[in-house]
N, C-alpha and C positions, 0 to 999 in steps of 0.2 A: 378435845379428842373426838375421835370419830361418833361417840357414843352418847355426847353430850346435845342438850336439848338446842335448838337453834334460835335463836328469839331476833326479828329484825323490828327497828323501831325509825320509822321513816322520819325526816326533817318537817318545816312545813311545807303545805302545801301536800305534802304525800298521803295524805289519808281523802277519802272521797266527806263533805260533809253534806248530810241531806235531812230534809224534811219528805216527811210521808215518801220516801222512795225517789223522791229527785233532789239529784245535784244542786245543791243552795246557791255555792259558791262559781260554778260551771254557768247557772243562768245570770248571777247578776254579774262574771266575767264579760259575758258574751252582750251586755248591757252595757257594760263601760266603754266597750270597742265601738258600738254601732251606734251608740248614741254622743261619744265624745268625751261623756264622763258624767252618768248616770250613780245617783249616789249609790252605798254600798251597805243599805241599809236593812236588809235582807239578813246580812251574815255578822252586823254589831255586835257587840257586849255593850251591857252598863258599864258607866262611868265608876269606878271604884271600883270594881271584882276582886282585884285580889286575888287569893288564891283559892277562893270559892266555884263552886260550881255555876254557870248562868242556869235561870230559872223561867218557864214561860217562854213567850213567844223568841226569846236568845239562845232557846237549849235547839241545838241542832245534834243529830246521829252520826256518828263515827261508823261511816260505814266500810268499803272494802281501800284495798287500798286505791293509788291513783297512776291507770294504766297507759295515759295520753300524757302527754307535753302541757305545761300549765305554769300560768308566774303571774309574781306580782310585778308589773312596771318599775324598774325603777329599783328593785330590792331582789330577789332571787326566781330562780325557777327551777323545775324538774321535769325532768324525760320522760318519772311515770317509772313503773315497775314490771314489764310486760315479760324480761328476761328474768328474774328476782331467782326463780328455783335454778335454773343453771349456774347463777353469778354466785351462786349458795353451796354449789356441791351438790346438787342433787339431796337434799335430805330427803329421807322419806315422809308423807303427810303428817305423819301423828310425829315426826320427830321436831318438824317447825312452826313456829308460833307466828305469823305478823300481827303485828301489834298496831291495829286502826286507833286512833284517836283524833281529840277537837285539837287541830295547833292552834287555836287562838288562844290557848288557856296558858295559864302559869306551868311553865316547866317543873316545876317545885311539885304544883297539885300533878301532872300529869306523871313524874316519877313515881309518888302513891301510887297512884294505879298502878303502874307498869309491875310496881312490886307487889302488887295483889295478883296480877295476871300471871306471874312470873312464878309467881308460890304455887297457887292452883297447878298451873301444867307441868312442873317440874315433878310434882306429886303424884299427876294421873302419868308421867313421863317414866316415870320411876318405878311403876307399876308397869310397864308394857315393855321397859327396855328389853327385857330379858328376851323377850320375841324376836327382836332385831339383832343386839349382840349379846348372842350367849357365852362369849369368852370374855366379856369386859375385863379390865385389870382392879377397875374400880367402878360405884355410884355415879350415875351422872352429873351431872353440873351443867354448867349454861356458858355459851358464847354468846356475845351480847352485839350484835352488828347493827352499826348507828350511820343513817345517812344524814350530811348536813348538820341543820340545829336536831336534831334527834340524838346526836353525842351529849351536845347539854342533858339531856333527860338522861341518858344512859348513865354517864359519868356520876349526875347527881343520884341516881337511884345508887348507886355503887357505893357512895363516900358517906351519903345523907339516910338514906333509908335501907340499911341493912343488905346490900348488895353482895357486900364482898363474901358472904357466908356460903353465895349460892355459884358465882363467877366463877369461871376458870379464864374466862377468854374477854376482852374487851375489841371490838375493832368497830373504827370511827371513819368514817370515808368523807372529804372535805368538810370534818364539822368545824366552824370559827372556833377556838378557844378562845379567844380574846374580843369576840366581838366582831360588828360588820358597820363599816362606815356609812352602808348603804341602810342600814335603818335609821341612823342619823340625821340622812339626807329624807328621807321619809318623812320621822317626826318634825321636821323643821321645813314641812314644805316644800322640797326639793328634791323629790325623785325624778323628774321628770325633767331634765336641763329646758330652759324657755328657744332654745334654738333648735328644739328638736324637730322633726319632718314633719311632724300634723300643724306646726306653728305656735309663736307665745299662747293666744289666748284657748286653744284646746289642751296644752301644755300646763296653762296657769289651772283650770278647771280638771284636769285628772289629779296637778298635786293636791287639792283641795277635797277631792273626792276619796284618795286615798290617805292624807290625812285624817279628816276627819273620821275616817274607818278604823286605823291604828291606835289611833290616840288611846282607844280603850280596852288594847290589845296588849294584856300581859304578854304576853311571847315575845312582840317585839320590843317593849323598853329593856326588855331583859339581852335583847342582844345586841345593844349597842356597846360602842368598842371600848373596853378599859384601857390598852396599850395607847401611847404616845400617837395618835393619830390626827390633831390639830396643827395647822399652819399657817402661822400671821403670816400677812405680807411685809415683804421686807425686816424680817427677823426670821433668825436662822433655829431656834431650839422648835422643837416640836413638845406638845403640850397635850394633855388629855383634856376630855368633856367636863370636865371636874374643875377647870381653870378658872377661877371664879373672875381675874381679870379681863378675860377672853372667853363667854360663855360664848357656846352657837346662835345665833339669830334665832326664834322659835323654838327652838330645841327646850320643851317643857323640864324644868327642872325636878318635876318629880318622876319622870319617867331615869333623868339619867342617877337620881339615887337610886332607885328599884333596879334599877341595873347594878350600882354598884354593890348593893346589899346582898342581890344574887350571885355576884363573885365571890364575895367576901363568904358568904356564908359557904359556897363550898370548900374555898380555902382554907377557911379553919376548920372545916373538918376532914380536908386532907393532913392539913398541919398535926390535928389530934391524932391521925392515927397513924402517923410517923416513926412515933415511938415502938408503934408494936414493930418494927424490922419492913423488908423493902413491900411492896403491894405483894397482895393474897395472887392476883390474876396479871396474866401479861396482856399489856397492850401493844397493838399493831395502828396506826393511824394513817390512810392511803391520801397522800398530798399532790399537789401538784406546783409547779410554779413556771408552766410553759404558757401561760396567757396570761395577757395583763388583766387587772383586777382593783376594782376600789381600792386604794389604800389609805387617802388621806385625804381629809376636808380642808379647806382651803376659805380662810377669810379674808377680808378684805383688810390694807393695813391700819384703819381703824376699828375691825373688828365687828363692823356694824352689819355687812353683809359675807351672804354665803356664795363665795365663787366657783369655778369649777374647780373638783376635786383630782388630786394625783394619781395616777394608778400606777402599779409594782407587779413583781412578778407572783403569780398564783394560779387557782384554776379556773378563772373566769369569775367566781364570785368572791370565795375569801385570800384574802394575800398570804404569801409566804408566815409572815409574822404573826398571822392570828391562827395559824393551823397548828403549831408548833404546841404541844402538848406538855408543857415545862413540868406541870404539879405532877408528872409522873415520877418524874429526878432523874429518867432516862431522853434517848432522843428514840420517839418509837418510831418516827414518822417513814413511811415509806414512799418512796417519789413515782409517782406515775405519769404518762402522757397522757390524762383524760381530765375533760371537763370537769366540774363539781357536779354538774346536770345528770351526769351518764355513769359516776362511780360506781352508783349500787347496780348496774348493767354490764359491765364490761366484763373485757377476757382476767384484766389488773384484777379484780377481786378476786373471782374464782381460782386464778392461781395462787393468791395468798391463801383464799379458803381450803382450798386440795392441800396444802400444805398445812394450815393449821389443824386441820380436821383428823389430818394424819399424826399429829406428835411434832411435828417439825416447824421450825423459823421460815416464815416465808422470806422470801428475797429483799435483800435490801435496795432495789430499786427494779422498777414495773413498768419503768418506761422503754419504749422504743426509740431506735437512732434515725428514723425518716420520719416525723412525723408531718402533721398538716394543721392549720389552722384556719380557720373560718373568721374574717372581722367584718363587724357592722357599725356602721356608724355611732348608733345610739339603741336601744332596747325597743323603741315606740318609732314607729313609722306611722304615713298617712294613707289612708287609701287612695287610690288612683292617681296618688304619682308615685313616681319611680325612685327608688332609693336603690345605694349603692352596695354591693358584698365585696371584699377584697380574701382573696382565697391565697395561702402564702405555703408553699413546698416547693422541694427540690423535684426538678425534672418531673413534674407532674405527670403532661401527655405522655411520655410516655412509659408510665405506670397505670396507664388506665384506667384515668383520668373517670369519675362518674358522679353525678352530681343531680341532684334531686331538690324539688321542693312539695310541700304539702299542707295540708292545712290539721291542724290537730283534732284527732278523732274522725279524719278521715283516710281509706286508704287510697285514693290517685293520687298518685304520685308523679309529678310535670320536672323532666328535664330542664335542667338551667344552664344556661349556654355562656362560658369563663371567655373570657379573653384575651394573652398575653397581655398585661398593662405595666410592665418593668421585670430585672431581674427576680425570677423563683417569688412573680406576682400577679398574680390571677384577675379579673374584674367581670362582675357583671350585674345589670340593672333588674330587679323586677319590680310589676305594677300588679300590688294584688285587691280584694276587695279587706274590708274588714274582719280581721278576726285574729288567730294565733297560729302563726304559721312557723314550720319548721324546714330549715336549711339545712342538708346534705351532703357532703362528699366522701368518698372512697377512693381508693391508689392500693395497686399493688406493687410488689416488691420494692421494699418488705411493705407488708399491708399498714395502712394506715387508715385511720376515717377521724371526722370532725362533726357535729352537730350544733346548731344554737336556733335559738328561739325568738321572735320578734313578735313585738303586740302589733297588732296595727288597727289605727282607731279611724276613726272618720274625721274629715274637717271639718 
């Protein structure tokens, strides 16, 4: 309802982490790219955390959110939050909460918090509502808006740590439910395909560099995939990470129980509270399945190695299948035209939010009938050469056609020049230096736009 407190709790990557006032995680990015693959050991945890807090030279600050384009190689990324109070409804200051936190922790320990933060402000919220609406029908309550893996934390604060008492509202914008084949590829040495544009051996040395970073990274065992997302070669059933016949190559088997254990344990205590009648708060889940997306790991037909994986239809990061919110016992999902990158920005939220804010069901689907697509070959390019974009809409030119690139956290922004390369198929090459750079287009009638992100490291 329009009166209830806002609380946004970003996925990873969306919080800024620092020491003494600088970006931790920002400088040893900006390491990985110019040096090829500079270890990551600036922003570690200890081996065994848990669901403990790091201590010493590991504890880093949760500091604002994160306003630039940012990812890890090979697993996800984010656009940043620069539009957040528009995509939001306009709340007024004291009505919204963003909720900064470390994503490399345990989802489990980070719900705590969220539920300490969540008490506090709804209390001091609760105390000032009356200033803002003096006709309320009712007490406040809290809409809970989760980007990405931030739904995990949401959903478990909800089910796990006394959520539902305070909720009126859940809404989850591309977060996995079921997991992302792309941490898989991660833990098991293979984010980064060996055919990628820097070459095997820059290729072989970034998966090495970001494994060994993850491995001690509660967040990410926890989101590897539970659903059927394994595929022998030459056998037709698909199989989960749990297959003990067919485990992944690498793929540390203690990380994919700590995943399972973190399913399970919120399932059971969705299961437990079943009984009391249907959920306390409604869920809205903003999905997409207009770009292809990780879906399936891919073994060899001895099982011994990891091939390249399948991809399905989604939002560029999780696939249809793992967005799918089942433990509600509804279908809440609502279909958008937008990346998983761009969800907590776009026009798609704000219109569900205008509507949720108001009393009312937002629409059951968010998507447009033009849209556009941006594809790149692979996530990791090299510097100074030239890699490919293929840009894919109807009758582009002339919709007015415009198209941009730029480097993240900067604003010049360099026209990029498409060129008919087959039917309603666009191309064009750029050569940039090292860094994180972001790709652009826009079309009108009816408006459309696309964005996507490329690391690009040195050889």
């Amino acid at each position: 309802m329009e009166h209830d407190l806002v609380v946004f709790v970003p996925g990873f990557l969306g919080t800024r982490l620092c020491r003494d006032g600088q970006d931790v995680w920002a400088r040893c990015g900006e390491r990985l790219m110019t040096s090829g693959a500079a270890p990551l050991t600036e922003v570690a945890l200890p081996p065994g955390l848990g669901d403990a807090l790091p201590e010493g030279p590991f504890r880093l600050d949760a500091d604002t959110l994160l306003e630039v384009p940012d990812s890890v190689p090979g697993l996800l990324s984010s656009m940043g939050h620069p539009g957040l109070r528009a995509a939001l409804a306009d709340p007024p200051d004291a009505q919204f909460v963003p909720f900064g936190y470390d994503w490399r922790l345990s989802h489990r320990l980070v719900a705590r918090q969220l539920k300490e933060r969540v008490e506090r402000e709804l209390e001091r919220w609760s105390a000032e509502v009356g200033t803002y609406y003096p006709d309320r029908a009712d007490d406040p309550r809290v809409i809970l808006v989760c980007h990405a893996t931030g739904g995990l934390i949401g959903r478990h604060y909800l089910e796990r740590e006394e959520g539902r008492e305070t909720a009126r509202t859940l809404v989850t914008l591309g977060t996995p439910q079921h997991g992302l084949v792309q941490a898989a590829r991660l833990l098991a040495g293979h984010a980064v395909p060996g055919d990628a544009g820097p070459g095997p051996d820059v290729a072989a040395r970034l998966n090495e560099a970001l494994r060994d970073w993850a491995l001690d990274l509660p967040a990410v065992a926890e989101m590897l995939p539970v659903y059927p997302s394994v595929r022998v070669g030459g056998k037709s059933r698909e199989r989960r990470i749990t297959d003990g016949r067919y485990p992944v190559p690498g793929l540390p088997g203690d990380a994919v129980r700590a995943a399972v254990a973190f399913q399970e344990e919120f399932r059971s205590a969705c299961d437990g509270h079943r009984g009391a009648g249907p959920l306390p708060y409604a869920v809205h889940c903003l999905g997409s399945a207009d770009f292809p997306s990780p879906e399936t790991l891919v073994l060899s037909p001895d099982g011994s190695r990891l091939t390249e994986g399948l991809p399905g239809p989604g939002d560029g990061t999780v696939p249809r299948r793992s967005a799918v919110a089942d433990w509600t016992g509804t279908d809440p999902v609502l279909w958008t035209g937008v990346r998983n990158a761009d969800l907590a920005s776009g026009a798609a939220l704000r219109d569900a939010m205008l509507a949720i804010r108001a009393g009312r069901p937002p629409g059951g689907t968010l998507a447009g009938e033009e849209g556009i697509v941006l594809h790149f070959p692979g996530d990791v390019a090299a510097a100074g050469r030239p890699f490919v974009i293929d840009l894919l809409g109807h009758d582009l030119p002339r919709r007015n056609l415009r198209t941009f690139v730029w480097r993240s956290g900067h604003n010049d922004r360099h026209p990029v020049a498409f060129r008919e390369h087959g039917p309603d198929r666009y191309r064009a090459e750029l050569v940039v230096p090292p860094g994180r750079w972001v790709v652009e287009a826009l079309v009108d009638r009816p408006k459309g736009r696309d964005r996507r992100d490329v690391t690009v490291v040195a050889a």
